[in-house]
C-alpha positions as CSV (number, residue, x, y, z in Angstrom):
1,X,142.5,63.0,154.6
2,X,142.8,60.8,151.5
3,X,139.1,59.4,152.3
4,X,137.8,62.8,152.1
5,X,139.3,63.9,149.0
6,X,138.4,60.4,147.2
7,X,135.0,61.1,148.5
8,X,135.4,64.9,147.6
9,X,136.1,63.9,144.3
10,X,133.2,61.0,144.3
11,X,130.3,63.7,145.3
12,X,132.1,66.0,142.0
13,X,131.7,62.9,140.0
14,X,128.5,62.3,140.5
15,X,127.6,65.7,140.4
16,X,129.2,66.3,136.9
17,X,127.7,63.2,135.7
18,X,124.4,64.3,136.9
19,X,124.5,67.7,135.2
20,X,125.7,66.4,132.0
21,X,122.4,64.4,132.0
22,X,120.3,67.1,132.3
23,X,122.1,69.0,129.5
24,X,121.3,66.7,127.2
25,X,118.4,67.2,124.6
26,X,115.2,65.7,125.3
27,X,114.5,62.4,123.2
28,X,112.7,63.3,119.9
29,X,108.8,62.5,119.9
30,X,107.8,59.7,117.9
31,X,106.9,61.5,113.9
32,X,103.0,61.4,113.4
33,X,101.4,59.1,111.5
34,X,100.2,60.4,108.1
35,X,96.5,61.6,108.2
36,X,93.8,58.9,107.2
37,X,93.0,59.0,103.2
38,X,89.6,59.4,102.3
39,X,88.4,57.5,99.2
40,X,89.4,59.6,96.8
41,X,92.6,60.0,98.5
42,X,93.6,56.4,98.3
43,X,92.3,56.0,95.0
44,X,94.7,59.0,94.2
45,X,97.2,57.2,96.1
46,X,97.2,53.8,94.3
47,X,97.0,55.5,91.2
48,X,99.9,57.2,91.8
49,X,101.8,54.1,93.0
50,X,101.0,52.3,89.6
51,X,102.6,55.5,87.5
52,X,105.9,55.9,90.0
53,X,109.0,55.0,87.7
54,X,106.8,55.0,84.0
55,X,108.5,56.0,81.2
56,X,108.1,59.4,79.6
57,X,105.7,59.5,76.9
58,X,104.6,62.9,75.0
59,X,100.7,62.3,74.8
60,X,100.9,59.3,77.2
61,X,98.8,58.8,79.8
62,X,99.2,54.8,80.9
63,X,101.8,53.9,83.2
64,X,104.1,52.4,80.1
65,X,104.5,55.7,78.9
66,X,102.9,59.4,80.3
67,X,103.3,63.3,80.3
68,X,102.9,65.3,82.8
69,X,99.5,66.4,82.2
70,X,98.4,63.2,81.3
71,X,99.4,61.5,84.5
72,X,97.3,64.6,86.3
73,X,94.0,63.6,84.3
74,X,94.9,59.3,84.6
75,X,95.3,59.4,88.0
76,X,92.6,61.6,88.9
77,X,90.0,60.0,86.7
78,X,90.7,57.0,88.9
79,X,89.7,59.3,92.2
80,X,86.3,59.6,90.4
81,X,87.8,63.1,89.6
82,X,87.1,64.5,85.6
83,X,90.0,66.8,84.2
84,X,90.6,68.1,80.8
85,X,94.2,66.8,79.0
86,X,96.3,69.6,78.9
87,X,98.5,71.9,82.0
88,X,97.0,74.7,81.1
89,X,92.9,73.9,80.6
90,X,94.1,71.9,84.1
91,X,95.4,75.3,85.3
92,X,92.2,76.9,84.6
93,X,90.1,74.1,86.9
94,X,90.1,73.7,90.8
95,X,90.4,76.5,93.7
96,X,93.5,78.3,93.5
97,X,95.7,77.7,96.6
98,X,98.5,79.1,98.4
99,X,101.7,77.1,99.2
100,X,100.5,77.6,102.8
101,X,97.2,75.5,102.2
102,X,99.3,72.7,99.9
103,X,97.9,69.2,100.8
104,X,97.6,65.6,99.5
105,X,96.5,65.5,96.0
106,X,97.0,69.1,95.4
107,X,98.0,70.2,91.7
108,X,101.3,72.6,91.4
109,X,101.8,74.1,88.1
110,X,105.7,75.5,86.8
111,X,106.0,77.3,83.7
112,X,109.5,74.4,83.5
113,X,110.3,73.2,79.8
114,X,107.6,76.2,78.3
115,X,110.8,78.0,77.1
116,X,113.4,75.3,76.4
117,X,110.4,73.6,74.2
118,X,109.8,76.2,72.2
119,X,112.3,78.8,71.8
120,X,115.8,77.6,73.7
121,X,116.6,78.5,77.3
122,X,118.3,81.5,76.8
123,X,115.8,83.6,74.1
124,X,112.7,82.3,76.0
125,X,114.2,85.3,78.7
126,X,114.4,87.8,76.0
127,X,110.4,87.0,75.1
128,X,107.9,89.5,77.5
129,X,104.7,87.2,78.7
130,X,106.3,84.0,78.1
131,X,107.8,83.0,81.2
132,X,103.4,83.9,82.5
133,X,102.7,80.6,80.6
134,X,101.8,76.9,82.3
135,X,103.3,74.3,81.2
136,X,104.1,71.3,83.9
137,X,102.2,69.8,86.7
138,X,102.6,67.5,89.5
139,X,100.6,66.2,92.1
140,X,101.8,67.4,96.0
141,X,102.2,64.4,98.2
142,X,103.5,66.4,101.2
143,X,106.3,67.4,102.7
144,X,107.3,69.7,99.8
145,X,107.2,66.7,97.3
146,X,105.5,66.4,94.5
147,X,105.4,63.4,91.6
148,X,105.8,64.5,88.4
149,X,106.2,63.1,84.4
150,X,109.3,65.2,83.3
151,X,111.8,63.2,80.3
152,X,113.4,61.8,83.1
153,X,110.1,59.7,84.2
154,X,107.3,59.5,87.1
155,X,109.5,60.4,90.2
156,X,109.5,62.6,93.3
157,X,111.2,65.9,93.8
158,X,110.8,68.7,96.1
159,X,109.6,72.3,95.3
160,X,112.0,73.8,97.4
161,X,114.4,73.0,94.6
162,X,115.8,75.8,92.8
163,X,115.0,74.7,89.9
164,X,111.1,74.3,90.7
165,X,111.4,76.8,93.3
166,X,112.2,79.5,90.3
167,X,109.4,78.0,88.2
168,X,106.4,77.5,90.5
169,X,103.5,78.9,88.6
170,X,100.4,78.2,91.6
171,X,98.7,75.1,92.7
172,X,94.9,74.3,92.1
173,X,92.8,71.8,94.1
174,X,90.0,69.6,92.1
175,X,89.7,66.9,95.7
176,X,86.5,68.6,98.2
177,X,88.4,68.6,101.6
């Protein structure tokens, strides 16, 4: 009698242990590696790496010191890509994209810092057409980053932010894909 309950017990045992290793998830697959660069991409790339941390600079456009817009034009000027200096004559260049379409190299423009700049957070609200205007850029390097010259410096942050979320203006593409 004891025999059959130890091996009663034994077949449970197993049986549980069993189950419980079907119920667990499935491993993850391995993450995929990041689609190959064309030339321009990796020029964009490098570029990019040599601006990451720079100083902020109003008017710059070298990694010791840069703006927004003017790390837009430096870095694409190195892709073999032409763009004029400022958010919003960059604004008005490239095919206009959705978020959807967002890819590599893509632009995204915020109207960010237009109203603090100019006329203080809280009356840039009370002015009608002013929160329309351009006037920071990044470049999207996926995953819902961007890099971007704010006061702060040349660093990474997402657009699902609030803060950029709120402020998202478009995005403009100047690579041919």
């Amino acid at each position: 009698m004891a025999s059959r309950l130890r091996a009663g017990w034994g077949a449970i045992l197993i049986l549980t242990l069993l189950l419980a290793a079907c119920a667990q998830a499935p491993p993850r697959p391995p993450a995929l590696p990041p689609p190959p660069l064309g030339p321009q991409e990796a020029a964009l790339d490098q570029a990019l790496q040599e601006f990451y941390g720079a100083p902020y600079k109003s008017g710059g456009a070298t990694p010791q010191g840069v703006d927004c817009s003017g790390l837009i034009q430096a870095v694409f000027v190195r892709a073999g890509v032409a763009l004029p200096r400022t958010v919003a004559q960059q604004f008005r260049e490239g095919r206009n994209l959705a978020v959807s379409e967002l890819r590599f190299g893509d632009v995204v423009f915020f109207n960010r810092f237009c109203q603090t700049r100019k006329y203080g957070l809280f009356t840039a609200e009370m002015i009608p057409g002013l929160t329309d205007e351009v006037c920071h850029n990044g470049i999207y390097v996926g995953q819902g980053r961007f890099v971007h010259a704010s006061p702060k410096g040349v660093f990474v942050s997402r657009l699902d932010a609030e803060v950029w979320r709120v402020s998202y203006m478009g995005a403009r593409r100047y690579l041919p894909y």
